[in-house]
C-alpha positions as CSV (number, residue, x, y, z in Angstrom):
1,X,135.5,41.9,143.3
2,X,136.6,38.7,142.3
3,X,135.1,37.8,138.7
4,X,135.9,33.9,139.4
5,X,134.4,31.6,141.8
6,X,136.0,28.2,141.8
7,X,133.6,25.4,142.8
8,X,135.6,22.7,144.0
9,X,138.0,24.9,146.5
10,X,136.9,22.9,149.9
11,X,138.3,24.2,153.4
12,X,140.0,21.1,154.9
13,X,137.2,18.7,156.7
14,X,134.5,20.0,155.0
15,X,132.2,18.1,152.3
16,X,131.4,18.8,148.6
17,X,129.3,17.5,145.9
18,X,132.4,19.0,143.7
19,X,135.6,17.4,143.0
20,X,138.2,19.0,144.0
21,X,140.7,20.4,141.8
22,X,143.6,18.5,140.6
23,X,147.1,19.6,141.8
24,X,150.5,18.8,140.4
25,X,153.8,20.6,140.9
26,X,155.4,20.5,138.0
27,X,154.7,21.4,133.8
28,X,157.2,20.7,131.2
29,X,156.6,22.2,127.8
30,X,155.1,20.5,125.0
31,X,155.9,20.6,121.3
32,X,153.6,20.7,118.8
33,X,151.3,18.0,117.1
34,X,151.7,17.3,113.4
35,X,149.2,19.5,111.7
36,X,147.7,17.5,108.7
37,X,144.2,17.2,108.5
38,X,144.6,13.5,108.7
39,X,146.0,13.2,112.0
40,X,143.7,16.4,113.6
41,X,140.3,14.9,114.3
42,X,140.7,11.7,115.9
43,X,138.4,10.9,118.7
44,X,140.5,8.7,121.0
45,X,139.5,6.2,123.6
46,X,140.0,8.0,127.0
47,X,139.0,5.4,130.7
48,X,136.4,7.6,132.3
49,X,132.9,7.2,133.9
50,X,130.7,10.3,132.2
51,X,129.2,12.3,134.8
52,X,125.3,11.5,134.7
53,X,122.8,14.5,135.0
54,X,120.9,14.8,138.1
55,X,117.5,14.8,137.9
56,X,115.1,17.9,137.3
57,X,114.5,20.0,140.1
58,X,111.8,23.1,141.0
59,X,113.6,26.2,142.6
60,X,113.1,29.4,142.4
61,X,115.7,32.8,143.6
62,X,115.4,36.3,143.7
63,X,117.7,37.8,141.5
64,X,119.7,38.9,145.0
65,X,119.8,35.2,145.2
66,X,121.6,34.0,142.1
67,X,124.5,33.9,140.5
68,X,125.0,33.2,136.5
69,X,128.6,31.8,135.5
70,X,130.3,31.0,132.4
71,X,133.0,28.8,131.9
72,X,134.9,27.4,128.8
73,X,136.8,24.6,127.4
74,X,139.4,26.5,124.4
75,X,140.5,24.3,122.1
76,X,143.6,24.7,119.2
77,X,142.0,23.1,116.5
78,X,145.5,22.4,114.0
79,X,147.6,20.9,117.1
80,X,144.4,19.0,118.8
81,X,145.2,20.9,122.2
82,X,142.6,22.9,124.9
83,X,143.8,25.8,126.9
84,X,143.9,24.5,130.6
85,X,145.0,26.9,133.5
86,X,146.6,26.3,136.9
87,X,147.1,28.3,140.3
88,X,150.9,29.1,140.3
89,X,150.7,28.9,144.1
90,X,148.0,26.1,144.7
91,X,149.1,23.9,142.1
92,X,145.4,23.2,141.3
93,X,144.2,22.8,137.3
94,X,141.3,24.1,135.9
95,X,138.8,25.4,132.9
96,X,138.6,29.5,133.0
97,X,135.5,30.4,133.9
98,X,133.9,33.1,136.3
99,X,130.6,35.6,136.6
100,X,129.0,37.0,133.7
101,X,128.6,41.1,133.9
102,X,125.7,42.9,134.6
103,X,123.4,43.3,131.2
104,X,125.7,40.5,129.3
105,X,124.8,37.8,127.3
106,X,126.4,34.4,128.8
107,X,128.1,33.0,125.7
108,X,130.1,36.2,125.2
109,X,131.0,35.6,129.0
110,X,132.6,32.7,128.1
111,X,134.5,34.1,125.8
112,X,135.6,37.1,128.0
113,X,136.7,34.7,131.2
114,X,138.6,32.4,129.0
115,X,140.3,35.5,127.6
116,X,140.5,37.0,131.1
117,X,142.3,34.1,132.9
118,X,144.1,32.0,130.2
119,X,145.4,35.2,128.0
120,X,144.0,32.9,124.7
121,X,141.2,34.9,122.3
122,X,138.9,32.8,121.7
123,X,135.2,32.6,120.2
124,X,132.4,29.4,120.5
125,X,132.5,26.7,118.5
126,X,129.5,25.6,116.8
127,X,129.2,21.5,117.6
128,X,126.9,18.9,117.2
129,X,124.8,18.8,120.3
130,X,121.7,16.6,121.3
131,X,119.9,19.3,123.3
132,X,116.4,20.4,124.1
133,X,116.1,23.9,122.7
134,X,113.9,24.6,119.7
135,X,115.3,26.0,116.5
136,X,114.6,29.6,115.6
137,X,113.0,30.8,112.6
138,X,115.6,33.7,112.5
139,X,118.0,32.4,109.7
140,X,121.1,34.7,111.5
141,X,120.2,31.9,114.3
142,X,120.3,29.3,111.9
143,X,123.1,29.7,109.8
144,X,125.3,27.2,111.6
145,X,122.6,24.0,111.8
146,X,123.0,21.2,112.4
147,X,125.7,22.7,114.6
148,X,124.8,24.9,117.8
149,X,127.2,27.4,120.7
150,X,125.0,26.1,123.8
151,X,126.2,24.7,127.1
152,X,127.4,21.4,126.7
153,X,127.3,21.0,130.4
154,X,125.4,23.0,133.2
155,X,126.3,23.1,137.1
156,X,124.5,24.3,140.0
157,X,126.5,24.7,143.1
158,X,125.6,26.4,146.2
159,X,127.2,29.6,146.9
160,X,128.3,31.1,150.5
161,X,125.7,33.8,151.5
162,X,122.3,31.5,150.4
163,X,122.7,32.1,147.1
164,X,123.0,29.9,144.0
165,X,125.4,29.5,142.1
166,X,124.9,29.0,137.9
167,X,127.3,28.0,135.7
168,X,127.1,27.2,131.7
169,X,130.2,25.4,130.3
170,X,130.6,26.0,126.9
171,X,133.3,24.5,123.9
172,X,135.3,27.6,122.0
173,X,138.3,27.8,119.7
174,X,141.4,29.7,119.9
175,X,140.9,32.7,117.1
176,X,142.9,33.0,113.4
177,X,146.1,34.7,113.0
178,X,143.8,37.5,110.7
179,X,141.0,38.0,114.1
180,X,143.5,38.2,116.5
181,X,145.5,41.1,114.6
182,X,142.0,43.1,113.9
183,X,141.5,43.0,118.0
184,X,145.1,43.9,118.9
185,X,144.9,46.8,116.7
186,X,141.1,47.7,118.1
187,X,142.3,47.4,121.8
188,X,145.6,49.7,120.8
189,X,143.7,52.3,119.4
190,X,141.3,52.5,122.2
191,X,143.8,52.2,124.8
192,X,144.4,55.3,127.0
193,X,147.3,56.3,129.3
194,X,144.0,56.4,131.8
195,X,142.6,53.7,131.5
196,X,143.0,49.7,130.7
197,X,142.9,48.5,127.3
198,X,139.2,47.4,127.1
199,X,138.1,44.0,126.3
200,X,136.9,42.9,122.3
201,X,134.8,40.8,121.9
202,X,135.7,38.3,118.8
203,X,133.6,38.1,115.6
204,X,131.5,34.8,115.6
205,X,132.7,31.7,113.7
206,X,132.2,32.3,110.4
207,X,128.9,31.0,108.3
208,X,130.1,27.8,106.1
209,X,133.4,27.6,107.4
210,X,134.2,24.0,108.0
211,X,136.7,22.7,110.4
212,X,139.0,21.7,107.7
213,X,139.0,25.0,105.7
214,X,139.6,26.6,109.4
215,X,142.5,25.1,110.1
216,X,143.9,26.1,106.8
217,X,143.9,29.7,108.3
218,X,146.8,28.7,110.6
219,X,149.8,28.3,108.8
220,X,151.7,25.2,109.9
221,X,154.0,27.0,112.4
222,X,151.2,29.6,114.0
223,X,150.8,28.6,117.3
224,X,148.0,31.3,119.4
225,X,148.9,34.2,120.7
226,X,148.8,34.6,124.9
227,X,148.2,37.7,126.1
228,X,150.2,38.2,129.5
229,X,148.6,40.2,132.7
230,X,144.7,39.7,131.5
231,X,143.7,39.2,134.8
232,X,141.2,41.5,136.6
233,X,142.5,40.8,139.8
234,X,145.0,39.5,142.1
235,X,144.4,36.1,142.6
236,X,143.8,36.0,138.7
237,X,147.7,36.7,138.3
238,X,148.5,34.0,140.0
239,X,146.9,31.5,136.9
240,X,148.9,30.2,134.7
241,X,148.2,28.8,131.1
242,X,148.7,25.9,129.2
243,X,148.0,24.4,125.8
244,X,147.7,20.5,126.6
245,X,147.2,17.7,124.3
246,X,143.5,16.5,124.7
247,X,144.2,13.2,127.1
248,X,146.7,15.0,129.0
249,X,144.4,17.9,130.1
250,X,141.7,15.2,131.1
251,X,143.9,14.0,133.3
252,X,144.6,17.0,135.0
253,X,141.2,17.6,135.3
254,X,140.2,14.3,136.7
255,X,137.3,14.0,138.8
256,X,135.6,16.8,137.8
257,X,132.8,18.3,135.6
258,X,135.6,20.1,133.6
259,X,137.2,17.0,132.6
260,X,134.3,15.7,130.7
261,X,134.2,19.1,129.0
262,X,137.4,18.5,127.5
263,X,136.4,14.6,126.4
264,X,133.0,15.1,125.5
265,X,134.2,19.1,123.4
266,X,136.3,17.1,121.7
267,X,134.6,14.5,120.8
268,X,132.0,16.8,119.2
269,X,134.4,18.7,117.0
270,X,135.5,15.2,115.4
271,X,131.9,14.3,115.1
272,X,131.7,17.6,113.3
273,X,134.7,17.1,111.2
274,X,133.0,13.8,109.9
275,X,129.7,15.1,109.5
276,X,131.4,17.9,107.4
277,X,133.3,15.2,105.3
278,X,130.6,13.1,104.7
279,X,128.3,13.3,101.6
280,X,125.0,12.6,104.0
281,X,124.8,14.1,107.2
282,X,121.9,11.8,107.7
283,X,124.4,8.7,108.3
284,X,126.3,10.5,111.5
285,X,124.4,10.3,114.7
286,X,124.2,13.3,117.5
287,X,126.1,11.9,120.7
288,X,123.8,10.7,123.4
């Protein structure tokens, strides 16, 4: 069963409230970005309209009658890229995302799916977000504040057999040379001539860990590991993978939700960054 449902995939002649997803037939490879902190975290001015949320609605759906997505922009911090994938035989780009599992929490879907059809680790991001959900008296759930791993966008698209489909989009980071050794060695040791190497799931970002001391964990020339034939199925082998500078990736996402999950993902992790450098985070406003 296919883990990935891709919203904007439109039979010819018919009608969607989705964009459709941008094609292009060729992709040349890119060199890397310098990697001092000066030249990291710039927000950038990018010519697009925001998407506007719709208004509040009143539904309700059998659990036979639903379907919960997660999806996930994965950004390399040092080289200000974001994984972006493409079908190798549609040409179309787009955001890994798919279906959570049964019994699993939907951040740690994230995760998974952009593992699953990029080949990149990664693990959520904590960001400044302006978002409606109270803050927890567990301190384990507020060890990251003022910065928070929910959605930074939510779509609800119809999905064929009357059911509805639910997906979070969430901002992550490609993992540290040090986590992504632990989790090779994990999945190797675990591995059976049986069976596929099971999926780890990555520690979370580490408690006072700024942006800056992070990318200090990446020495100048690491660039993240991809993991070939992650896929679970076969129209999963046909994506391909890319690490694209920010405004590039936009572009090949243009049109679509995904593309301000790029712009607006990365302009959090800047506001972050200055937040972070600055003595009062009093004087830095939450984006709108």
């Amino acid at each position: 069963m296919k883990r990935l449902l891709h919203l904007a995939r439109n039979p010819k002649g018919q009608t969607s409230n989705v964009s459709p997803q941008i094609k292009d037939e060729d992709q040349s490879d890119l060199p890397l970005r310098d990697t001092s902190l000066s030249t990291i975290f710039q927000p950038f001015s990018y010519p697009t309209v925001k998407p506007s949320s719709d208004a509040p609605v009143t539904a309700i759906f059998n659990c036979s009658k639903i379907t919960i997505g997660a999806g996930v922009a994965i950004f390399h911090l040092a080289t200000s890229r974001v994984v972006v994938c493409r079908h190798s035989v549609e040409k179309w780009w787009f955001l890994p995302k798919g279906r959570r599992d049964a019994g699993e929490e939907t951040g740690p879907a994230a995760e998974r799916e952009g593992y699953e059809e990029s080949g990149y680790r990664n693990r959520l991001l904590p960001i400044p977000l302006r978002h409606c959900q109270p803050r927890a008296y567990n301190v384990s759930h507020t060890a990251h504040f003022p910065f928070v791993t929910e959605p930074i966008w939510t779509e609800m698209v119809p999905q064929k057999r009357g059911c509805q489909y639910v997906l979070f989009w969430y901002v992550a980071e490609t993992v540290p040379r040090q986590v992504e050794e632990s989790l090779n060695a994990a999945e190797k040791n675990m591995a059976t001539s049986d069976n596929a190497t099971p999926y780890q799931n990555p520690p979370k970002y580490p408690q006072g860990t700024t942006l800056a001391d992070r990318v200090q964990l990446d020495s100048e020339n690491f660039v993240p590991l991809h993991h070939p034939n992650t896929g679970v199925d076969a129209e999963e082998a046909l994506y391909e993978s890319y690490l694209l500078p920010i405004k590039e990736a936009a572009e090949k996402l243009r049109g679509t939700v995904m593309e301000d999950v790029v712009i607006s993902g990365w302009e959090a992790i800047c506001l972050r960054h200055a937040m972070e450098q600055s003595t009062s985070t009093s004087n830095v406003h939450l984006p709108s």
